[in-house]
C-alpha positions in Angstrom: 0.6 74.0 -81.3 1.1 70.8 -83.3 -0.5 67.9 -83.4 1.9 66.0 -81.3 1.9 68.3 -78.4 -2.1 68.3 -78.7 -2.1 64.5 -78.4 0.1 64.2 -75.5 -2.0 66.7 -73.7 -5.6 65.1 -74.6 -4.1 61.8 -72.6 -2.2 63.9 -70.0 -6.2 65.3 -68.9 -7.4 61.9 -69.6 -5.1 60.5 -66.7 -5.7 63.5 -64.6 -9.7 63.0 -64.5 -8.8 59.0 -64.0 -6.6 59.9 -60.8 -9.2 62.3 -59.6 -12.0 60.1 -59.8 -10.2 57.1 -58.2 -8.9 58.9 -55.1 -12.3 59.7 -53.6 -13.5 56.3 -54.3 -10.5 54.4 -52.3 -10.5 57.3 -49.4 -14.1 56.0 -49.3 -13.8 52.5 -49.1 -10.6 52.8 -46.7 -13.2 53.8 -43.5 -15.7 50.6 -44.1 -12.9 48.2 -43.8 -11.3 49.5 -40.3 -14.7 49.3 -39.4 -15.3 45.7 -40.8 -17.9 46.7 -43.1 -17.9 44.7 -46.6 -19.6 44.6 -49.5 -23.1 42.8 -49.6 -22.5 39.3 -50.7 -24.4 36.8 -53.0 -26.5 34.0 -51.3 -24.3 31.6 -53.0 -21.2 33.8 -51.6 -22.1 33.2 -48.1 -22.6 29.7 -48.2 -19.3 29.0 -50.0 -18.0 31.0 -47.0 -19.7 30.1 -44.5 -17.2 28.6 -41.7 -17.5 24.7 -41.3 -18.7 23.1 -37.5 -15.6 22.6 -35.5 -14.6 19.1 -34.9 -13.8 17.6 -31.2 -10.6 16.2 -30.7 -10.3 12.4 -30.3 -10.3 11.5 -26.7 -7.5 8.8 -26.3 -7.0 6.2 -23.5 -4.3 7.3 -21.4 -4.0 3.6 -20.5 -4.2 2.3 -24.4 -1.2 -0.4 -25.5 1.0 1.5 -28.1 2.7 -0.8 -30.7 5.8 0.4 -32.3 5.5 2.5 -36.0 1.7 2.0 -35.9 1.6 -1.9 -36.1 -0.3 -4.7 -34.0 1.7 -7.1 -32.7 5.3 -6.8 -31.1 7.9 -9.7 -31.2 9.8 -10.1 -27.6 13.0 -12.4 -26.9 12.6 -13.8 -23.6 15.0 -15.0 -20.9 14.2 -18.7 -19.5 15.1 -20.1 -16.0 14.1 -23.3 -15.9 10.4 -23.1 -17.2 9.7 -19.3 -16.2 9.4 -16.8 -18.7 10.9 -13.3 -18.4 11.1 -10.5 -20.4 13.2 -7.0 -20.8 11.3 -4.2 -19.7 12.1 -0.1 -19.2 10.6 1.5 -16.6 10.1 4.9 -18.6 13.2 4.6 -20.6 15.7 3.7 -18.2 18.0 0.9 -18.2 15.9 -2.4 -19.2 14.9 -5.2 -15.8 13.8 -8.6 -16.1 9.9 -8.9 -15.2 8.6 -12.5 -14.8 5.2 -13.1 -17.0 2.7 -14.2 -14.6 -0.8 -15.2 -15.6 -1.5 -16.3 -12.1 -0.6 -12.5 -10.5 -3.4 -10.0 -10.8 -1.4 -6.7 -11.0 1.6 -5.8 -12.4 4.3 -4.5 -9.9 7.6 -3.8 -9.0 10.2 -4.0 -6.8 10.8 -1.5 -4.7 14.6 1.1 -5.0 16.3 0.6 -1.8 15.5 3.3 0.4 12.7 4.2 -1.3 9.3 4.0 0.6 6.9 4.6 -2.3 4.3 2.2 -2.6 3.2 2.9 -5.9 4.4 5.0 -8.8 2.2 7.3 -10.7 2.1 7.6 -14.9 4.6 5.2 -15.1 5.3 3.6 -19.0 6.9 -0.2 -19.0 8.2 -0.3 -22.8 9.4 -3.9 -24.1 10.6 -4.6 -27.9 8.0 -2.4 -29.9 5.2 -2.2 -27.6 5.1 0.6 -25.1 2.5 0.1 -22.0 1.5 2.7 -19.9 -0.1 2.3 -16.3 -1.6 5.3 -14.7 -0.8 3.7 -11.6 2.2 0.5 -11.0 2.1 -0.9 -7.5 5.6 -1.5 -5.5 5.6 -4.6 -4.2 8.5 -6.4 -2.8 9.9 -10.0 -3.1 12.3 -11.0 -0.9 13.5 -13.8 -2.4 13.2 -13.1 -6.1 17.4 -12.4 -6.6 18.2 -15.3 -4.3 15.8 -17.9 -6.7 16.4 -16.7 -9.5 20.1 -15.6 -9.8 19.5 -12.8 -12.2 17.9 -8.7 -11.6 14.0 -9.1 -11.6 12.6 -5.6 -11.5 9.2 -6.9 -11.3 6.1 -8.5 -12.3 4.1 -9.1 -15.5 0.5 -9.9 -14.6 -3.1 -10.1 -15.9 -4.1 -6.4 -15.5 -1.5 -6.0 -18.7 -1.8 -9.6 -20.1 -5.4 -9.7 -20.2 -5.2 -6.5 -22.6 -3.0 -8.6 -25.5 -3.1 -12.0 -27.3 0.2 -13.8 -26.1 2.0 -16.4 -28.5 4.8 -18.2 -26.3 7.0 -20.3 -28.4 9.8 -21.8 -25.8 11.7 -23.1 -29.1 12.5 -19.7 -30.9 12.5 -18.1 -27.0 10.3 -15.4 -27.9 7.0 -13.8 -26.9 4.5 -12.5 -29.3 2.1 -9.7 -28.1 -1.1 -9.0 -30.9 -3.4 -6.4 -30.3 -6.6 -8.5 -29.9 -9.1 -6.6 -31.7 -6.9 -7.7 -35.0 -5.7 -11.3 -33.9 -6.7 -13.8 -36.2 -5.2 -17.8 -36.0 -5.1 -19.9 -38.7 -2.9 -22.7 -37.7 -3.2 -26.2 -37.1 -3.3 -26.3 -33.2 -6.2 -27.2 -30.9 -8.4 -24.6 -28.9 -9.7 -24.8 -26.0 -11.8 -22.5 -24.2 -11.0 -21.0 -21.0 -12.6 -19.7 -18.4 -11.2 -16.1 -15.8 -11.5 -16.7 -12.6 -9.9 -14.9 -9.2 -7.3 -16.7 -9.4 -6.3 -16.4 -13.0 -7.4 -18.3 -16.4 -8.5 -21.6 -15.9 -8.6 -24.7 -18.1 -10.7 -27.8 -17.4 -8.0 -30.9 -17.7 -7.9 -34.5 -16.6 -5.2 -36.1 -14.4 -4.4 -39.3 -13.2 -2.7 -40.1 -10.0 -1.2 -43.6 -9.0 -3.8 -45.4 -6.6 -6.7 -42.9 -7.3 -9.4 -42.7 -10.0 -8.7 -40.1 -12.5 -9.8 -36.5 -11.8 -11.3 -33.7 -14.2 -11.3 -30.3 -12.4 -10.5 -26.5 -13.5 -6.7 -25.6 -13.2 -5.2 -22.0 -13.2 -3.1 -21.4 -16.2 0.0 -20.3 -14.6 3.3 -19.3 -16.8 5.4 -18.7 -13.3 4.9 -22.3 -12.3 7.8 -24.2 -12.9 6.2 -27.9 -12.8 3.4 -29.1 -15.3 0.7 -29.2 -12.1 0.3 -27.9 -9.1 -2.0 -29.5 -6.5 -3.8 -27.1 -3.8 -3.9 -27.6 -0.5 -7.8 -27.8 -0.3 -7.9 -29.9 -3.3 -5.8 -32.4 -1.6 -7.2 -32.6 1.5 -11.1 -32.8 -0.3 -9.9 -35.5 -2.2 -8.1 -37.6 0.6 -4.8 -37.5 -1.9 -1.8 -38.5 0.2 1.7 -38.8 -1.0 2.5 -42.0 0.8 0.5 -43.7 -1.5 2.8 -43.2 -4.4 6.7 -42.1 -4.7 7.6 -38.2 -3.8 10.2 -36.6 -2.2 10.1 -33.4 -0.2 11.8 -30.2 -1.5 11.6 -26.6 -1.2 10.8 -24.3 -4.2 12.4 -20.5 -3.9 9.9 -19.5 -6.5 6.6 -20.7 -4.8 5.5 -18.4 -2.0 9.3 -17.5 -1.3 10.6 -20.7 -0.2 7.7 -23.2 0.2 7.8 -26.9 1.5 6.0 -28.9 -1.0 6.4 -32.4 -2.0 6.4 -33.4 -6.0 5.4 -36.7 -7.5 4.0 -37.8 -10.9 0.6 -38.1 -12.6 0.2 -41.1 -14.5 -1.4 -39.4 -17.1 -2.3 -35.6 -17.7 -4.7 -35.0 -20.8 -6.2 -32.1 -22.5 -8.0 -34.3 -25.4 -6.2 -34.5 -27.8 -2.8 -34.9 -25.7 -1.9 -36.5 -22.9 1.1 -36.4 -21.6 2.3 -39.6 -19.6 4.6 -38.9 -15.9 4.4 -35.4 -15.9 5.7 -33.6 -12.5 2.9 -32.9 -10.3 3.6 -30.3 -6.9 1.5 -31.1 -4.5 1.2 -27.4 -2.1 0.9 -27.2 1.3 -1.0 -24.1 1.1 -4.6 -23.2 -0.9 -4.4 -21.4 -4.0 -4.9 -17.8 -3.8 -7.8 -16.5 -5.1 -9.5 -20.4 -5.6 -11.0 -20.0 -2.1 -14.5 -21.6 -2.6 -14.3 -22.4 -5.9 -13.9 -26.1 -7.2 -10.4 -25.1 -8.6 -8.0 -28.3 -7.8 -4.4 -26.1 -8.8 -2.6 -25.1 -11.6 -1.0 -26.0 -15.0 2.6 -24.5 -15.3 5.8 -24.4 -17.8 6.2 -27.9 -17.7 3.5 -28.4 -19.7 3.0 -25.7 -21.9 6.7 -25.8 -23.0 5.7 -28.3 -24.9 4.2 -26.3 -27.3 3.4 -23.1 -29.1 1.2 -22.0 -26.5 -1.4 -19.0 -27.3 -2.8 -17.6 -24.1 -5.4 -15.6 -25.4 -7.1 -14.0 -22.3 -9.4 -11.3 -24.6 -11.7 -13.5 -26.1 -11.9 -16.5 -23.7 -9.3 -19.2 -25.8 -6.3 -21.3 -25.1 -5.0 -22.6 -28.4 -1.8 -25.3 -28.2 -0.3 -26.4 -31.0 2.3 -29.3 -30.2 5.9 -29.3 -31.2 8.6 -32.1 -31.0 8.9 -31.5 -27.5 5.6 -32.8 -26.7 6.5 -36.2 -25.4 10.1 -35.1 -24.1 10.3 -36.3 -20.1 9.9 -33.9 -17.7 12.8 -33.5 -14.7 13.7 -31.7 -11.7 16.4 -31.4 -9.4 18.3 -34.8 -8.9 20.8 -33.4 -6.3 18.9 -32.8 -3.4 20.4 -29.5 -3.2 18.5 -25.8 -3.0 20.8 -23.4 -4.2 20.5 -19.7 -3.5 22.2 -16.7 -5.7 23.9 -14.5 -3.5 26.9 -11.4 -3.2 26.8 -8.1 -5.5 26.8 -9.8 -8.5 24.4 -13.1 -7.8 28.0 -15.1 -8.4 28.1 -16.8 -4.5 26.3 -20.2 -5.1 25.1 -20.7 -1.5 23.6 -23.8 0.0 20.5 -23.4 2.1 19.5 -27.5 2.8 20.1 -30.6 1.7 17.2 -33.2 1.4 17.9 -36.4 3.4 19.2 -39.7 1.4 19.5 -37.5 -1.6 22.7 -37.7 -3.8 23.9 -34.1 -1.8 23.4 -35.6 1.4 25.4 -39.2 0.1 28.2 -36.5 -1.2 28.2 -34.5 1.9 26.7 -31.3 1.0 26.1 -29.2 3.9 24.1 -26.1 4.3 26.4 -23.2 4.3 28.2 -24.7 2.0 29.1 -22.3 -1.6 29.7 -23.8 -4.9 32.6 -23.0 -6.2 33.5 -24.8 -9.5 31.4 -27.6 -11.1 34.2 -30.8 -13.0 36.3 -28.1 -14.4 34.0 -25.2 -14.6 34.6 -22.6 -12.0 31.6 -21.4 -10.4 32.0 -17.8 -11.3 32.0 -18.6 -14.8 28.3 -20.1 -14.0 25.1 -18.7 -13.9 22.2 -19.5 -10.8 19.9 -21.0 -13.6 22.9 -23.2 -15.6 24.4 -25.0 -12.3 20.0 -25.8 -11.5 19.5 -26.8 -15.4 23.2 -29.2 -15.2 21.3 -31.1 -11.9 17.9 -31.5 -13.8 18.6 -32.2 -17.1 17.5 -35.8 -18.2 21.0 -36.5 -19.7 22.9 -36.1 -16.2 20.9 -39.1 -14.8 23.9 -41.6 -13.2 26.5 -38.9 -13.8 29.0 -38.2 -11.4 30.0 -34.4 -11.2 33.2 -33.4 -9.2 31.6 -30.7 -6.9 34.0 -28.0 -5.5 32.7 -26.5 -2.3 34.1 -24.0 0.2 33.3 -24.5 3.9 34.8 -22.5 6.6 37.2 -21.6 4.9 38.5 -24.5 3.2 38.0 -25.9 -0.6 36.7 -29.4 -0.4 36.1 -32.2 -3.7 33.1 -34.2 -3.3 31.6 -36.7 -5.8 27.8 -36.0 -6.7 25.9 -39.0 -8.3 22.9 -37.7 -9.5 19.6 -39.8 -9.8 15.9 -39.3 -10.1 14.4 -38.3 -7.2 10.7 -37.9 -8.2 
């Protein structure tokens, strides 16, 4: 045999006696690991190994305010009629309402789907503009006369069970609403804070007023964005006080917006201050009812848009501050209706501009307004080309005083031109 056939048997038994002792040692090892049986390990093994404590999961708030991509704040454009506020909201991502911001209202609610007898709706998720709220439990509350007053869908209301949760920035120039999460709201501006105090009834204010022929008054006031007027006067105040309206100029009028169609009469302070401003003739609405939610308290009434519009207005409810910075509005007049005339919103599309009374020795009644009456065109504006809140804002705007409008009206049938001559009541 030579030596090249030796050699490649000498590593042919080497391999053989490899193979053979490596088979019995894997058949060996196979049985330990069905039966979970390992090797012992180091000390230091084990502790490298050693599974780590599980970690609970974050418990959220079902009810926590969710700002868009992670953010704080949320920027909202706002609709105006006349000095209310309202804002686009989705009722879990359908089409978006108009909800009126109330700081005066304690709960958010809604309005209720025709036919519908629910009284509340469960898990329900109002989303505005990059800010998504959800409310484990919205109430269904109707308001009768919200579509008539205002002219426009409102779906429902804003109020201080949300708005008590967020810092809100109004600015009534730009038309927006900014919503901050509190707990990383900082101001550094220029304007004045005040502090405020919650009550039943809402946020109040302590302010000083002056009314012709009485000493001037400082009492707490409700800060209330769905009041139209810069003050509001309770009932109880009034009568405490002995304040009586014949001892200054006022006219009677009914507003759709205050407890659905209220009686109330307006007049003027002579003088309105929250040091440093003070704001001369501003529009006081003296009620014929108490303030809800002031019973027994020494709360006199309510501050509303007539004021604040005035300013950039921060309403911040979570830590206790009302901070007003003034703009160039802050010494424009204040108006109201110099027609005489409550107008309505009616029909499918809140197009029929319907009469419901006419104050006495006002410019409507010297036209010959009746109730019944509908609007139909304004000088050469037709009336379906007009909104509820644009024929209200072209009778109260400061410019229209002594203007003469040509006011088309149907009656029975019949179109009839009348001359309105508008003036000051109030």
């Amino acid at each position: 045999m030579n030596l090249r056939v030796r050699f490649y048997l000498g590593v042919a038994s080497v391999l053989a006696l490899a193979i053979a002792f490596a088979a019995p040692r894997s058949q060996a090892q196979a049985p330990q690991e069905q039966e979970g049986q390992t090797a012992p390990q180091t000390q230091e093994q084990t502790q490298q190994q050693a599974p780590s404590a599980p970690v609970a999961p974050a418990i959220q708030d079902p009810a926590a305010i969710h700002y868009s991509f992670g953010g704080n704040a949320a920027q909202i454009p706002v609709t105006f009629l006349g000095n209310l506020i309202f804002v686009p909201v989705r009722l879990n991502g359908g089409t978006p309402g108009l909800f009126l911001v109330d700081t005066a209202a304690e709960h958010t609610t809604i309005e209720p789907i025709p036919g519908d007898t629910a009284t509340s709706l469960s898990y329900a998720v109002l989303r505005m503009p990059g800010v998504a709220i959800p409310m484990p439990t919205l109430p269904v509350v109707a308001h009768p006369k919200f579509l008539e007053a205002f002219g426009d869908k409102v779906r429902g209301v804003l109020g201080r069970d949300v708005l008590s949760r967020m810092v809100m920035e109004l600015n009534y120039n730009r038309q927006t609403l900014q919503l901050y999460d509190p707990s990383a709201f900082t101001y550094s501006g220029k304007g004045n804070t005040f502090p405020i105090a919650m009550s039943p009834a809402g946020p109040t204010i302590r302010a000083k007023f002056q009314l012709s022929g009485h000493k001037t008054y400082e009492a707490p006031l409700v800060i209330d964005t769905a009041l139209d007027y810069s003050i509001l006067l309770s009932r109880s105040f009034t009568d405490s006080q002995k304040i009586s309206a014949s001892h200054f100029k006022a006219t009677e009028t009914s507003d759709l917006g205050l407890n659905d169609g209220e009686k109330i009469l307006l007049g003027r302070a002579e003088a309105f201050e929250l040091k440093p401003f003070v704001v001369q003739n501003s529009i006081v609405a003296f009620s014929q009812q108490n303030l809800p939610g002031a019973e027994g308290t020494k709360i006199a009434g309510a501050i509303g848009g007539g004021f604040l519009r005035r300013f950039n207005a921060i309403i911040d409810m979570p830590h206790d501050k009302l901070i007003l910075d003034a703009t160039l509005n802050i010494n424009t007049p204040e108006d109201a209706d110099m027609s005489g005339i409550t107008i309505v919103a009616k029909g499918a599309n809140l197009r029929t501009f319907q009469v419901v009374s006419v104050g006495k020795g006002t410019p409507g009644h010297d036209a010959g307004v009746e109730p019944g009456d509908v609007i139909a065109g304004l000088d050469d504006e037709a009336a379906a080309d007009l909104t509820l809140n644009a024929l209200r804002d072209a009778f109260r705007r400061g410019e229209s005083v002594g203007h003469t409008y040509k006011l088309l009206v149907d009656r029975n049938g019949q179109t009839l031109t009348l001359k309105l001559k508008l003036r000051r009541l109030v």
